[in-house]
C-alpha positions in Angstrom: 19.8 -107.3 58.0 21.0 -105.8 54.9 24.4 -106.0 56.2 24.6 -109.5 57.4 23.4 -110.9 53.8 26.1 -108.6 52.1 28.8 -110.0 54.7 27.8 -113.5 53.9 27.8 -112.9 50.4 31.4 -111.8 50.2 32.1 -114.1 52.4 30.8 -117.0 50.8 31.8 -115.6 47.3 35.4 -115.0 49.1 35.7 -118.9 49.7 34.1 -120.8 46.8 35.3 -118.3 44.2 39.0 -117.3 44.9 39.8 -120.0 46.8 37.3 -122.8 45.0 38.0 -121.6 41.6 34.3 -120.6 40.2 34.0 -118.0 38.3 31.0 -116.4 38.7 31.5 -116.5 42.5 35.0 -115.2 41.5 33.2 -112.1 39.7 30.7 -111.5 42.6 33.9 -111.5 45.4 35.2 -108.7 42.7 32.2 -107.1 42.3 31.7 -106.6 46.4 35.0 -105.3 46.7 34.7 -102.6 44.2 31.7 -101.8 45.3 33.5 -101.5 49.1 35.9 -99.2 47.7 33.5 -97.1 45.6 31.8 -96.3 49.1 35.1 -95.2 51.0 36.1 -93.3 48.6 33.3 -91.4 47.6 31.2 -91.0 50.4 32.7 -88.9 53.0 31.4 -88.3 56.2 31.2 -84.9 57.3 34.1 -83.8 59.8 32.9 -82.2 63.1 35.7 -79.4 63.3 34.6 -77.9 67.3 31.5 -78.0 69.2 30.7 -75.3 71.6 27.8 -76.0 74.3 25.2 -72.6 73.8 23.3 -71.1 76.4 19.9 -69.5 76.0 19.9 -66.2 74.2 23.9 -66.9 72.6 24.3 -66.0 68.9 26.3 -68.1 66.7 28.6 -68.0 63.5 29.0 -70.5 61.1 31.9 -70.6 58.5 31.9 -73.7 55.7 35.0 -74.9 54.3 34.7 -76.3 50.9 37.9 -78.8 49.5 39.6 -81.7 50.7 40.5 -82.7 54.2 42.7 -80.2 56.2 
């Protein structure tokens, strides 16, 4: 739900401000793309290096990787 209003937002901000010429619209189109961009860039997902399927009784190791992407 929260999606869809966001999408129309931009959408409709999209339209009537770039393309209609009001400004505040024009600031809000801005505004959701920044805010767009924010999210890719700062909120990385978690990469899933290898799974392994365990049987009972198994042991396991896990090593953690800090840094950037490999």
């Amino acid at each position: 739900m929260r999606r869809q209003l966001f999408d129309r937002l931009f959408k409709t901000s999209v339209r009537r401000g770039l393309l209609g010429g009001n400004p505040a619209l024009r600031s809000v189109a801005i505004g959701v793309v920044v805010i767009r961009g924010t999210r890719r860039l700062v909120g990385r997902r978690p990469e899933t290096v290898k799974r392994v399927r365990m049987r009972p009784g198994t042991s396991m190791s896990v090593d953690v990787r800090r840094g950037g992407r490999r």
